[in-house]
N, CA and C atoms as an extended XYZ file, in Angstrom:
564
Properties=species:S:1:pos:R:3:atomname:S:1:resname:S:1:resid:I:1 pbc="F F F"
N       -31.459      -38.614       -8.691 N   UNK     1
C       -30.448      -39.430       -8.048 CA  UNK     1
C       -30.833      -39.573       -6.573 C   UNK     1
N       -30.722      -41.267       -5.822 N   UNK     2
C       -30.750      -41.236       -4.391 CA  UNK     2
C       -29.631      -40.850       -3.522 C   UNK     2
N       -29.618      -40.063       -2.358 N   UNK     3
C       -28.875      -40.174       -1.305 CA  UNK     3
C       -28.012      -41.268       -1.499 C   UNK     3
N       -28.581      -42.498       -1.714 N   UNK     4
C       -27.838      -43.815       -1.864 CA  UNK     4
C       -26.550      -44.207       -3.374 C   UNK     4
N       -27.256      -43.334       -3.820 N   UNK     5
C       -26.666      -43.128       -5.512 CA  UNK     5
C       -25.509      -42.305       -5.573 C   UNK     5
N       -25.999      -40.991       -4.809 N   UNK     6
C       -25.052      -39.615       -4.795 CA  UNK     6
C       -23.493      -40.307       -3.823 C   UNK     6
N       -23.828      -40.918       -3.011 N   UNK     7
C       -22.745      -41.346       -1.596 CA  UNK     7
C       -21.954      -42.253       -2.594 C   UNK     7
N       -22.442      -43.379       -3.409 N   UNK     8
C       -21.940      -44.423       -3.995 CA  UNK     8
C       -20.729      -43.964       -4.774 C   UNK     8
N       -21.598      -42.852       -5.530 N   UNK     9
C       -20.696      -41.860       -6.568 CA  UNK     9
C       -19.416      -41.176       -6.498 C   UNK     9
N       -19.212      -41.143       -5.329 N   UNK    10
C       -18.681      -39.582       -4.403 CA  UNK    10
C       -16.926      -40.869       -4.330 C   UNK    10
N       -17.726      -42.408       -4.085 N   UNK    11
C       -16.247      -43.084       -4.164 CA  UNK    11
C       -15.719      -43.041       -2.360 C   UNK    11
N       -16.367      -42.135       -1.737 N   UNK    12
C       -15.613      -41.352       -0.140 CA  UNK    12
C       -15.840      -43.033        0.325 C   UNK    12
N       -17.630      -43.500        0.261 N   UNK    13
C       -17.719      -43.877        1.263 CA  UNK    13
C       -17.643      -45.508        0.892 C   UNK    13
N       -17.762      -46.058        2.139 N   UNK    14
C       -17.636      -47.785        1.753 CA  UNK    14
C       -19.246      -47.938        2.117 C   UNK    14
N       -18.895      -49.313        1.208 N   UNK    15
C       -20.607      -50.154        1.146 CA  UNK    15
C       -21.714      -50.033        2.909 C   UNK    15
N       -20.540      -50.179        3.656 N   UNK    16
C       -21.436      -50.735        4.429 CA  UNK    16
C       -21.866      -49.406        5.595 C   UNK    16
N       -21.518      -48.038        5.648 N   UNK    17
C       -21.935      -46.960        5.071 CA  UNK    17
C       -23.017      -46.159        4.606 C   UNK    17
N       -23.416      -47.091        3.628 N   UNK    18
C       -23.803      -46.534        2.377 CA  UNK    18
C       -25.701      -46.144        3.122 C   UNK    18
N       -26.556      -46.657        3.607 N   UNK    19
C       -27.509      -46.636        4.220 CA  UNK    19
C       -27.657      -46.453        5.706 C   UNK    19
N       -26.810      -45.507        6.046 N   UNK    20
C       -26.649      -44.865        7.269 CA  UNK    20
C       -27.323      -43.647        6.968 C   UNK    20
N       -28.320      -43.384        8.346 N   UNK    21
C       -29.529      -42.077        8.200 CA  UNK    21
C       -28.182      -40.738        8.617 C   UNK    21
N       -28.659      -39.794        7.869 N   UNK    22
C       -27.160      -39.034        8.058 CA  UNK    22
C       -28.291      -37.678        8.198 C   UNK    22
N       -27.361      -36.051        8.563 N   UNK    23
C       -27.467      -35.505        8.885 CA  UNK    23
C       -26.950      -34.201        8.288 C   UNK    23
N       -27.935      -33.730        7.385 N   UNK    24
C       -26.947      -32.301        6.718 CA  UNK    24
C       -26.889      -31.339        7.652 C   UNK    24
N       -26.079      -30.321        7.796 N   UNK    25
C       -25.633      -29.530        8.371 CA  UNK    25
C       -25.837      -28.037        6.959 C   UNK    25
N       -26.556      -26.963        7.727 N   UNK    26
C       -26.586      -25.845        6.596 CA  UNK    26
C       -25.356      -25.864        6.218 C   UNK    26
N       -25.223      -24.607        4.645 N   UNK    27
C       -24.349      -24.286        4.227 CA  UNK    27
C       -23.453      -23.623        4.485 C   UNK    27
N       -22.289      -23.485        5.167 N   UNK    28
C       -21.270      -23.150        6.037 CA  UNK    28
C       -20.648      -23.220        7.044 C   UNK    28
N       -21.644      -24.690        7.649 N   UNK    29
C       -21.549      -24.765        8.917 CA  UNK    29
C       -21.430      -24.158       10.009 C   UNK    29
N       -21.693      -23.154        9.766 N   UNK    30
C       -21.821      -22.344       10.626 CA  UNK    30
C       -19.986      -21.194       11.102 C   UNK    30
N       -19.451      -21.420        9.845 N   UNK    31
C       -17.991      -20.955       10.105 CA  UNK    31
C       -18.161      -19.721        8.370 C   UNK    31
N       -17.872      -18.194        8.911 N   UNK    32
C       -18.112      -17.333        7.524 CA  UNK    32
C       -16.891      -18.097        6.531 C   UNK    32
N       -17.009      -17.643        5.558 N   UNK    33
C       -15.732      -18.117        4.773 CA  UNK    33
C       -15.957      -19.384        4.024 C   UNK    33
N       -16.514      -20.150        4.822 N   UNK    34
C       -16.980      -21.438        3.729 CA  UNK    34
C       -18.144      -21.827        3.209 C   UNK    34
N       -18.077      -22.305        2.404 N   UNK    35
C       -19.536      -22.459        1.752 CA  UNK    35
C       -19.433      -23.907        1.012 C   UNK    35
N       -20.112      -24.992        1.986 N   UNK    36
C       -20.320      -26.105        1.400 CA  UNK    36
C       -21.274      -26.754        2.361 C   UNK    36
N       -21.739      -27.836        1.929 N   UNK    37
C       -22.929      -28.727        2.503 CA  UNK    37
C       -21.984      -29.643        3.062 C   UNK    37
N       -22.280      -30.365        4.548 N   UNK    38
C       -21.402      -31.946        4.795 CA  UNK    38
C       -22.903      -32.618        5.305 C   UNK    38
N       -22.158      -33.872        4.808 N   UNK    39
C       -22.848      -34.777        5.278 CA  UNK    39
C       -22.427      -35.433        6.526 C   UNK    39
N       -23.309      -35.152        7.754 N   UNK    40
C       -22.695      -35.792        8.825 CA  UNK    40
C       -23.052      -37.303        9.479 C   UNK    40
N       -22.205      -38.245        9.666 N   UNK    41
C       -22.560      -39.694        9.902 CA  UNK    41
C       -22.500      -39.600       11.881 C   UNK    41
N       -23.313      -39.853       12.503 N   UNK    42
C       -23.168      -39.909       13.849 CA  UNK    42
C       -21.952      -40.444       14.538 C   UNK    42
N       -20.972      -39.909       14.998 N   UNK    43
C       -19.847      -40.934       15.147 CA  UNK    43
C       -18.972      -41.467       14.178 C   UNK    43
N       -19.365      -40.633       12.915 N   UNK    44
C       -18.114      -40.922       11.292 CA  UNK    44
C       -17.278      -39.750       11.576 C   UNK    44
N       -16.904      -39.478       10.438 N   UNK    45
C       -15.844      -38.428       10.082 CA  UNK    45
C       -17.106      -37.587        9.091 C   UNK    45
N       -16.749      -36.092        8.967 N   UNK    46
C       -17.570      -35.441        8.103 CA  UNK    46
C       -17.279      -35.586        6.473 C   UNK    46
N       -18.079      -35.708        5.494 N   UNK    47
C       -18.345      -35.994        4.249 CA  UNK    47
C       -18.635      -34.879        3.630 C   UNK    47
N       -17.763      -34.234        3.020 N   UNK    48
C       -17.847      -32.294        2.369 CA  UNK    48
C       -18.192      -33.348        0.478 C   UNK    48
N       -19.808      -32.742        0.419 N   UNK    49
C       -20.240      -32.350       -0.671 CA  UNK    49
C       -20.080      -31.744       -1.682 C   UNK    49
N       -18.813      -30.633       -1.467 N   UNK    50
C       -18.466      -29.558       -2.146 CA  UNK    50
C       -16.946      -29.638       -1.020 C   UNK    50
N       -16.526      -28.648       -2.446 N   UNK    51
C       -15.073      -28.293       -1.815 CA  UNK    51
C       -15.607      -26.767       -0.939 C   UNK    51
N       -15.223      -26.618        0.119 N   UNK    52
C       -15.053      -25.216        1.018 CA  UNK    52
C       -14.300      -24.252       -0.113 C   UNK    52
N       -14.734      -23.019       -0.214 N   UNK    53
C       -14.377      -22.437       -0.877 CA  UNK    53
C       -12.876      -21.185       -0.024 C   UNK    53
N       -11.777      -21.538       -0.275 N   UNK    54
C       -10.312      -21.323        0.337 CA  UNK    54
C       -10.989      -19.853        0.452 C   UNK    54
N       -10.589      -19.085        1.566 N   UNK    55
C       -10.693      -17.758        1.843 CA  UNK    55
C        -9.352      -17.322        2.522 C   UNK    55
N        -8.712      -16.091        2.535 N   UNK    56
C        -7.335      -16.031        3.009 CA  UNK    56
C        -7.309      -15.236        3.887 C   UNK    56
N        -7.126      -15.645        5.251 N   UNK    57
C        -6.925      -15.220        6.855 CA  UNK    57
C        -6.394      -13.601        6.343 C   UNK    57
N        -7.136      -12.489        7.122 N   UNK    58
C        -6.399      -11.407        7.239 CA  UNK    58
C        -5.191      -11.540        7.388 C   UNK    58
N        -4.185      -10.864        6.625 N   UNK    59
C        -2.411      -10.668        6.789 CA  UNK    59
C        -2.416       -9.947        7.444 C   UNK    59
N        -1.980      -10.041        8.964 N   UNK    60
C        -1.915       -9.630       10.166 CA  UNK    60
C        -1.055       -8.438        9.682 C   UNK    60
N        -0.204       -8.795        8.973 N   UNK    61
C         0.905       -7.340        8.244 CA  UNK    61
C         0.970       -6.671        7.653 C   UNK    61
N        -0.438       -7.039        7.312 N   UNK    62
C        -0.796       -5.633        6.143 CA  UNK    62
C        -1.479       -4.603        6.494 C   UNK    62
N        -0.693       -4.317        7.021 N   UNK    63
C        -0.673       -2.845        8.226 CA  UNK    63
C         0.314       -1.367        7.232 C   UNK    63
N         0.334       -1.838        6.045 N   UNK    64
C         0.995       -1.102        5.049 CA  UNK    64
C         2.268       -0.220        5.881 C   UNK    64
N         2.443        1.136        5.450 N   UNK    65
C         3.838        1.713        5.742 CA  UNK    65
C         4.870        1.573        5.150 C   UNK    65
N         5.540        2.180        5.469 N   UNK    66
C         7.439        2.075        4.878 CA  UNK    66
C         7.703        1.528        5.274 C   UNK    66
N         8.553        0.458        4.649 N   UNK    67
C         9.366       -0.774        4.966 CA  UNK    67
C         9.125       -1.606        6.022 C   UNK    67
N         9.675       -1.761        6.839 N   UNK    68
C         9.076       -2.397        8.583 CA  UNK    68
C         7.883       -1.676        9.453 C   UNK    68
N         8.152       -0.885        8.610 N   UNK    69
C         7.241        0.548        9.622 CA  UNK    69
C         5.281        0.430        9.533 C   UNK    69
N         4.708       -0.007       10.072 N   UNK    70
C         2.928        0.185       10.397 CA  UNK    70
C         2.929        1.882        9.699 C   UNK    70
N         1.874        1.735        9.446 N   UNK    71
C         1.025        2.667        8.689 CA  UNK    71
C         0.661        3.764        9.803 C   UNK    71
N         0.666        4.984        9.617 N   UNK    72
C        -0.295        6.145       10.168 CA  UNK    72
C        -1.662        5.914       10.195 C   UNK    72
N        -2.181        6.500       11.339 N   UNK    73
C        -3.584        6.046       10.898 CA  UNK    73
C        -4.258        7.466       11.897 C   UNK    73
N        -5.583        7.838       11.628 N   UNK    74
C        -6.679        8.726       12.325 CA  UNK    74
C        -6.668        8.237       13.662 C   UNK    74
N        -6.237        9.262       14.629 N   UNK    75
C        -6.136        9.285       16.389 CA  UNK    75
C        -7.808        8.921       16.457 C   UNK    75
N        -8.995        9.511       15.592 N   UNK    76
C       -10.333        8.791       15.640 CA  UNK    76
C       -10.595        8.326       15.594 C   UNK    76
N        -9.806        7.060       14.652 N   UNK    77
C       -10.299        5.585       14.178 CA  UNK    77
C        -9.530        5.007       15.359 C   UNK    77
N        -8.941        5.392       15.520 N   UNK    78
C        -7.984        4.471       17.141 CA  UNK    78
C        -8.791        4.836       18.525 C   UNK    78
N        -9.326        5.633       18.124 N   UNK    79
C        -9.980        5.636       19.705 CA  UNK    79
C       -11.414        5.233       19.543 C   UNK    79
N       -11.696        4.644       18.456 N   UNK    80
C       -13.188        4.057       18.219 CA  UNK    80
C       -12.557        2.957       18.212 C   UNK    80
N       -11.607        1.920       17.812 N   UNK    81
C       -11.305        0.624       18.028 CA  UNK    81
C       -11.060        0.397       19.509 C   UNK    81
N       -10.437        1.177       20.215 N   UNK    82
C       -10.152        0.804       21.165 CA  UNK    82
C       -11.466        0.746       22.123 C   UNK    82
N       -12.339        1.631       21.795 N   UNK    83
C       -13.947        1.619       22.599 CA  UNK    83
C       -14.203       -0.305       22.000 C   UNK    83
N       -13.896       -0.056       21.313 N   UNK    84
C       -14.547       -1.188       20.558 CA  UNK    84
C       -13.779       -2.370       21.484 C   UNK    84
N       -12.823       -2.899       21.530 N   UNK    85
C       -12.008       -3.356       22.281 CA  UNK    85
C       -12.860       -3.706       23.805 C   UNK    85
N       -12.652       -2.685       24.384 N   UNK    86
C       -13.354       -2.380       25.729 CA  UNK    86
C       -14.510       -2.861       25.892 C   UNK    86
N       -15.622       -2.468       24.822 N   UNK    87
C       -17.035       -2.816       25.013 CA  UNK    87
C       -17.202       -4.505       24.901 C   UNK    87
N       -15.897       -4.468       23.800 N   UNK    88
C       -16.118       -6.371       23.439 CA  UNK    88
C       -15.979       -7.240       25.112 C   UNK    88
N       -14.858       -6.613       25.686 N   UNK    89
C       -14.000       -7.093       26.766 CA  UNK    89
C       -15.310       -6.976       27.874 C   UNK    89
N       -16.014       -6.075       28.277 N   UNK    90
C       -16.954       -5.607       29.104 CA  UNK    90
C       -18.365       -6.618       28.582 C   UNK    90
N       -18.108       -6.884       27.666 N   UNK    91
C       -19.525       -7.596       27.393 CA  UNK    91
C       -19.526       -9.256       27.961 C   UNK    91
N       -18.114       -9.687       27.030 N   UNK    92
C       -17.684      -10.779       27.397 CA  UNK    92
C       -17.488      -11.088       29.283 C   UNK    92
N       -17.255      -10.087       29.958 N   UNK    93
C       -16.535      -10.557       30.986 CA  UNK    93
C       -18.223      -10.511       31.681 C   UNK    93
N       -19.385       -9.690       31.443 N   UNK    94
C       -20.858       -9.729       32.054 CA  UNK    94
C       -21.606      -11.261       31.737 C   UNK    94
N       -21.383      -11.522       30.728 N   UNK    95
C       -21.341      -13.308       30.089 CA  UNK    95
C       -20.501      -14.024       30.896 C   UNK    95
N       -19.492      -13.721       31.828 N   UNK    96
C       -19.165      -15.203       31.994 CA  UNK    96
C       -18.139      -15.402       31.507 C   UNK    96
N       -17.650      -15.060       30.494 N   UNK    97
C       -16.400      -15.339       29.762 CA  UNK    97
C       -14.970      -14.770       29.913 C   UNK    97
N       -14.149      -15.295       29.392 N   UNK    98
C       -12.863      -14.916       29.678 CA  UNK    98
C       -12.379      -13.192       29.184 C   UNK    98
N       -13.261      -12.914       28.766 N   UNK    99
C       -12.676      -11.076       28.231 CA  UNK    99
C       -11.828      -11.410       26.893 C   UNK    99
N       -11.918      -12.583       25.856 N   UNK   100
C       -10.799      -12.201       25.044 CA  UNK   100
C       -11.869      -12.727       23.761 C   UNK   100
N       -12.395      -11.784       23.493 N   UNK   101
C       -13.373      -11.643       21.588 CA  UNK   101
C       -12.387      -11.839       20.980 C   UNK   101
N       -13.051      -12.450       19.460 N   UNK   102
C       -12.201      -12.218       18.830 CA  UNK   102
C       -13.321      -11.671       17.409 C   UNK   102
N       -12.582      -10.330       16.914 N   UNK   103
C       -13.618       -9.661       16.211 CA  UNK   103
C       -12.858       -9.785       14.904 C   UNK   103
N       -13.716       -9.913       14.076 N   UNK   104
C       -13.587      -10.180       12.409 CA  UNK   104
C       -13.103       -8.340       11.988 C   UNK   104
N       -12.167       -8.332       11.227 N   UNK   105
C       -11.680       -7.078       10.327 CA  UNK   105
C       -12.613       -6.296       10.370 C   UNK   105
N       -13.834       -7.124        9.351 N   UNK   106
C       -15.012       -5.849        9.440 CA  UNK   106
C       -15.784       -5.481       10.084 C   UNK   106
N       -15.686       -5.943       11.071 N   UNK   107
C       -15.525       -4.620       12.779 CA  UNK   107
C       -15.323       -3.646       12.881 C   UNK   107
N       -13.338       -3.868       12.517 N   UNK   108
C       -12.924       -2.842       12.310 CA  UNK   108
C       -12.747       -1.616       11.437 C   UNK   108
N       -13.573       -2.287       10.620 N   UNK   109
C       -13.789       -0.990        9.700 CA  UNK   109
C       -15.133       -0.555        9.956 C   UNK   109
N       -15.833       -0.892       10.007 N   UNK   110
C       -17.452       -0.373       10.524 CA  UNK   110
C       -17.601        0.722       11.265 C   UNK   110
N       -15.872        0.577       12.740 N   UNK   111
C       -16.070        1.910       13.267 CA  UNK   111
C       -14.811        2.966       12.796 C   UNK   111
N       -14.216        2.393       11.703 N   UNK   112
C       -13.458        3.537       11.048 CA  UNK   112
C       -13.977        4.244       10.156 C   UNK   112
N       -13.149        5.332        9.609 N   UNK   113
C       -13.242        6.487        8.425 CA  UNK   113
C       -13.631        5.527        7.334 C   UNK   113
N       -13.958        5.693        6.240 N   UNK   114
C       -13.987        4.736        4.984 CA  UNK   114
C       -12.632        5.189        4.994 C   UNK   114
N       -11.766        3.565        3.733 N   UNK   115
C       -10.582        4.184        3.159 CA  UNK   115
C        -9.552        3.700        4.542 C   UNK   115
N       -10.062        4.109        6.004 N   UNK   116
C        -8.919        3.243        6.812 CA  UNK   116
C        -8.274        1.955        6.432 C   UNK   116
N        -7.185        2.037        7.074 N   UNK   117
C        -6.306        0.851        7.193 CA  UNK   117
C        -6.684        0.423        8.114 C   UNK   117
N        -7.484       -0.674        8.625 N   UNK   118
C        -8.365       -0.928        9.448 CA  UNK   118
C        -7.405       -1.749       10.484 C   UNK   118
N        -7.007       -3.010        9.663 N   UNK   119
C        -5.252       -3.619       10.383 CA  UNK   119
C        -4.386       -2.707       11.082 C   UNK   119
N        -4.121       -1.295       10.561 N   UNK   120
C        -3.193       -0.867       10.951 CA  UNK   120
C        -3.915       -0.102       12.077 C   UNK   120
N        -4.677       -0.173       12.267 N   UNK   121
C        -5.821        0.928       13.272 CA  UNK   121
C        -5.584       -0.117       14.780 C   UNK   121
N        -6.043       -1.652       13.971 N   UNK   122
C        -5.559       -2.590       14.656 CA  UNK   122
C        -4.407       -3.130       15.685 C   UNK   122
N        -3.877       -2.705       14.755 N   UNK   123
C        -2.562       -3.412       15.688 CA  UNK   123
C        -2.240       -2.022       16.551 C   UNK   123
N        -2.141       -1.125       15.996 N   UNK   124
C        -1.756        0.106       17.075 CA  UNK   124
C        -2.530        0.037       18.593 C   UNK   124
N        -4.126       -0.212       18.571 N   UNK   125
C        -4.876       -0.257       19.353 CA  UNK   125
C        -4.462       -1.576       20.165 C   UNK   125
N        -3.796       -2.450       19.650 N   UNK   126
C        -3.316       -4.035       20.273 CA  UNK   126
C        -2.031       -3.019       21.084 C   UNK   126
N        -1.360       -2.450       20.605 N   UNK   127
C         0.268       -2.176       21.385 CA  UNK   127
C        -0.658       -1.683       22.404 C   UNK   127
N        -1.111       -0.485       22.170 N   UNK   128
C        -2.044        0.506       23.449 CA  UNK   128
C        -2.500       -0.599       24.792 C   UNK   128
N        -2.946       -1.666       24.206 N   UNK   129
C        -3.813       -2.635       25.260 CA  UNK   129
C        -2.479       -3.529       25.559 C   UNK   129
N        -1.238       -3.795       24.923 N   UNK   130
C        -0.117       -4.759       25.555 CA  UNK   130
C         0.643       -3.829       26.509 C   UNK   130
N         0.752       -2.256       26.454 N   UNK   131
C         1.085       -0.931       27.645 CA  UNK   131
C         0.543       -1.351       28.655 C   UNK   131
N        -1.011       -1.587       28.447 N   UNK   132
C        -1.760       -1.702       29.355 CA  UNK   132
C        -1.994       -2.490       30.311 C   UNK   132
N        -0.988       -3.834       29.915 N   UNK   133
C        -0.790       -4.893       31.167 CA  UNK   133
C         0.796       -4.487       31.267 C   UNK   133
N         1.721       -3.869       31.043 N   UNK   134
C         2.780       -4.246       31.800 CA  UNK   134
C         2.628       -3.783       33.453 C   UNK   134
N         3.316       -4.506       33.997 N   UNK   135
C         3.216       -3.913       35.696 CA  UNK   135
C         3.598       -2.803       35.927 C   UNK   135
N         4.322       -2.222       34.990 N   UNK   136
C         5.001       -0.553       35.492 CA  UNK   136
C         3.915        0.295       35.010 C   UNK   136
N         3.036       -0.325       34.259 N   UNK   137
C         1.940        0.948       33.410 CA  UNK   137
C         2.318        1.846       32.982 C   UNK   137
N         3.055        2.513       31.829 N   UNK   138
C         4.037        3.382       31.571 CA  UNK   138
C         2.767        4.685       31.252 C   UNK   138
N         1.843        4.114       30.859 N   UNK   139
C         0.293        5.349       30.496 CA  UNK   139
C        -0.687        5.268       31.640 C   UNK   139
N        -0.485        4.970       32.851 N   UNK   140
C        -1.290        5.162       34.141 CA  UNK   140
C        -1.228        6.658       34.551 C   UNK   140
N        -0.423        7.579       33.813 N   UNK   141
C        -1.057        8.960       34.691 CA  UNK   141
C        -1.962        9.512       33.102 C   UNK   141
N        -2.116        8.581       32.064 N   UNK   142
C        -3.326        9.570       30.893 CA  UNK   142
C        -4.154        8.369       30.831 C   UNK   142
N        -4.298        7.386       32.029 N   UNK   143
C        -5.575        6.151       31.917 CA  UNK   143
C        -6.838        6.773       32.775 C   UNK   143
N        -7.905        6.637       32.554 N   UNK   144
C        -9.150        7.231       33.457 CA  UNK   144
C        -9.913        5.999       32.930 C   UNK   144
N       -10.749        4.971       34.303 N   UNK   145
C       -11.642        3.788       34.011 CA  UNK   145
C       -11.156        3.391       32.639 C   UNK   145
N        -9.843        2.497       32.220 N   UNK   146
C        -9.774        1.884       31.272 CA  UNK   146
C        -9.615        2.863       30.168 C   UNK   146
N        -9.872        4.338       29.908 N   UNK   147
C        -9.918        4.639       28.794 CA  UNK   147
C        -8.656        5.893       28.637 C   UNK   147
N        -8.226        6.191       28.015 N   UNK   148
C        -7.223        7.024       27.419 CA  UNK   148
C        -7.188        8.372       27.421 C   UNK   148
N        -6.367        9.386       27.697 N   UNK   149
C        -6.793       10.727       27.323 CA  UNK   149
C        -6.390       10.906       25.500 C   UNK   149
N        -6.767       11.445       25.363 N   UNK   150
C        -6.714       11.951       23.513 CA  UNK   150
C        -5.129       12.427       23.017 C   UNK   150
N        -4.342       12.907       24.201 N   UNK   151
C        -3.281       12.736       23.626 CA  UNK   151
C        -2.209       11.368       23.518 C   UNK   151
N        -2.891       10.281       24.241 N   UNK   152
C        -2.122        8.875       24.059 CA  UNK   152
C        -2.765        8.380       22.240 C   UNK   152
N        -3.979        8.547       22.274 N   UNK   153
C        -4.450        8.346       20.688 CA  UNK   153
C        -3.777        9.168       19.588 C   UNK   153
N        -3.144       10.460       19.886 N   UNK   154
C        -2.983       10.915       18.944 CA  UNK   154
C        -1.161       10.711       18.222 C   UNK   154
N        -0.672       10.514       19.878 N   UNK   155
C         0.737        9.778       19.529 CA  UNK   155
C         0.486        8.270       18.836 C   UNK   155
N        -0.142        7.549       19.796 N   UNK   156
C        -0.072        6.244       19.563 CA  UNK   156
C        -0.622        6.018       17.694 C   UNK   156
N        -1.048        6.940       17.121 N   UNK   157
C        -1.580        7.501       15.650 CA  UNK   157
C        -0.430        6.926       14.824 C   UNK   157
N         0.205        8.003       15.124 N   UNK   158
C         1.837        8.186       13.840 CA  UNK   158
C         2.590        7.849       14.674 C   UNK   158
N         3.235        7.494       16.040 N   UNK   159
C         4.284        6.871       16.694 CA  UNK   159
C         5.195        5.829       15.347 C   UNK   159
N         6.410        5.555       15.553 N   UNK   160
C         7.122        4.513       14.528 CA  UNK   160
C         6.677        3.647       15.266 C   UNK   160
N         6.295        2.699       14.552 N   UNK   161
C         6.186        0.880       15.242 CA  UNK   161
C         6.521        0.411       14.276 C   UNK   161
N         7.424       -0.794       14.479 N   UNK   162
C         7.799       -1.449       13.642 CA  UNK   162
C         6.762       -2.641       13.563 C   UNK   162
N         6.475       -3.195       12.053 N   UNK   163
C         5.866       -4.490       12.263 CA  UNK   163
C         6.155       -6.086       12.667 C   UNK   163
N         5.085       -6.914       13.133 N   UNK   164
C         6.374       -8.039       14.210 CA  UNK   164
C         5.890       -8.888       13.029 C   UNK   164
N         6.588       -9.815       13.354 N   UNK   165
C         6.908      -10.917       12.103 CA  UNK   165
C         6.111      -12.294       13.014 C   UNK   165
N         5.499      -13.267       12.060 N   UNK   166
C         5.185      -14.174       13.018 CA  UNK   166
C         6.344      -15.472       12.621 C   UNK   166
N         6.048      -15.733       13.768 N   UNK   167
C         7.331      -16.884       13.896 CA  UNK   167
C         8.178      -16.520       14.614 C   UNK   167
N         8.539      -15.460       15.499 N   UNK   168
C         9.870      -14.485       16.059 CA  UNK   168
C         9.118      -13.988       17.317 C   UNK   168
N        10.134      -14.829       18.080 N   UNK   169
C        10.093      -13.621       19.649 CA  UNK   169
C        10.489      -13.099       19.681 C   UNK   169
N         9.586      -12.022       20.136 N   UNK   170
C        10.099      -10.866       20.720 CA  UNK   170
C        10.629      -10.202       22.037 C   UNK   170
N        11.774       -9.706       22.477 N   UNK   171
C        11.992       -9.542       24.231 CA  UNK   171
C        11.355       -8.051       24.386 C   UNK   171
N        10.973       -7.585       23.248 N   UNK   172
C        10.647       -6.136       23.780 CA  UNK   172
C         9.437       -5.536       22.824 C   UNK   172
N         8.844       -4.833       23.322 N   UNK   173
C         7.489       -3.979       21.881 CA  UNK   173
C         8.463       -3.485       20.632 C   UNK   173
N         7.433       -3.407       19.729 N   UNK   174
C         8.010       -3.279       18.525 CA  UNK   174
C         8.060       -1.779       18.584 C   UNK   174
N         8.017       -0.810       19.628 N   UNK   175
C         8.442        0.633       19.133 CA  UNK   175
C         8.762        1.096       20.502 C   UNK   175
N         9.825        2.008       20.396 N   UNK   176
C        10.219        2.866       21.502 CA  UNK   176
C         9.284        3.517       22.365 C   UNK   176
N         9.213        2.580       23.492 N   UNK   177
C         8.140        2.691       24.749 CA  UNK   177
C         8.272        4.027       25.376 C   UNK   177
N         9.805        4.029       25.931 N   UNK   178
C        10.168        5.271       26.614 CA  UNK   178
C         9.805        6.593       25.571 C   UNK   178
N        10.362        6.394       24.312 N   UNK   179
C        10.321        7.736       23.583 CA  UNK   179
C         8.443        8.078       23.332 C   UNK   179
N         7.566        7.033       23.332 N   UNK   180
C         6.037        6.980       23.237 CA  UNK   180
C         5.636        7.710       24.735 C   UNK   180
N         6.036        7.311       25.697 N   UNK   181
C         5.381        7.988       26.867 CA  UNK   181
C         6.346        9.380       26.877 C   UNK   181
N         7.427        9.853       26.574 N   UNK   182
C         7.913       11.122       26.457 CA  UNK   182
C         6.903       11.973       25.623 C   UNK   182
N         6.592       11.615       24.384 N   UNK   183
C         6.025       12.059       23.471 CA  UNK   183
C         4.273       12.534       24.268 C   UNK   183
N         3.547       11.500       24.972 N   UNK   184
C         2.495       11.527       25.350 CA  UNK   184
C         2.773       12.787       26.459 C   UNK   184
N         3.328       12.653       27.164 N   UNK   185
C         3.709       13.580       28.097 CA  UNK   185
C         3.697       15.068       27.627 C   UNK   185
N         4.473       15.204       26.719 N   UNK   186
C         4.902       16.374       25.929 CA  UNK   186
C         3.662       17.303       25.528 C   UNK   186
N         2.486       15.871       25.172 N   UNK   187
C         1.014       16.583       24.197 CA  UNK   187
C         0.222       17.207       25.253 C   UNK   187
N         0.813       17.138       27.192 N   UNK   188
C        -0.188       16.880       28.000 CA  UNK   188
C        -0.314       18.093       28.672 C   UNK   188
């Protein structure tokens, strides 16, 4: 079959179209998750050869736990995400760039335990870094160069957090700030 045959077939395109020098693009375009060939027209719209094969966005909430409640997780695996965090932020900002990566799940498991809840390792390490900009700094006497003493990891571990819902503002963190820096205090 020609290029000219296959396009005809496909029904997408119109006649006049049809003998335009076009441009494949590898398989995925360069985005993980999909897997199809397009045909690109200079100045057209893209022409998918194949259907993209649907892949389903990490569930930001599947951070498991009881009911509303985030999951427990290893004070180790939290303080290797959060390096992780840091190094991304430190790399990005030597590039030029704005400091804000955005790292694929299996990241986060690469520097966890096997068997982690890698999400839930996640989001805990996200509250730790949203502490970390308020203006009052509620963890500025256990911060040293950006990094944590071991008893903020080991609260920030099993602390209750509730999980946030998307679609919903929030006026406040999803877990008792004051009772988290009491607690940190307490380990110190």
């Amino acid at each position: 079959m020609t290029r000219r045959e296959l396009l005809k077939s496909l029904h997408a395109v119109d006649e006049k179209h049809l003998d335009v020098d076009v441009l494949v693009s590898p398989a995925s375009g360069g985005y993980s998750g999909i897997s199809h060939v397009s045909v690109l027209y200079v100045g057209h719209a893209v022409l998918h050869l194949a259907e993209p094969t649907p892949v389903e966005p990490p569930d930001l909430l599947a951070v498991s736990g009881e009911g509303d409640f985030v999951a427990a997780v290893d004070p180790a695996d939290l303080k290797n995400v959060w390096a992780m965090f840091r190094n991304s932020q430190a790399q990005d900002l030597e590039r030029g760039d704005d400091g804000t990566t955005t790292i694929d799940v299996r990241g986060y498991q690469r520097v966890c335990s096997p068997g982690a809840n890698a999400m839930a390792v996640w989001y805990r390490a996200s509250m730790l870094g949203m502490l970390n900009m308020f203006s009052e700094a509620p963890l500025k006497s256990w911060t040293h160069d950006g990094d944590f003493d071991d008893a903020v990891f080991q609260v920030a571990a099993t602390f209750p957090m509730n999980k946030m819902r998307t679609s919903v503002v929030y006026d406040e963190p999803p877990f008792d700030v004051e009772g988290f820096v009491k607690q940190v205090g307490a380990r110190t």
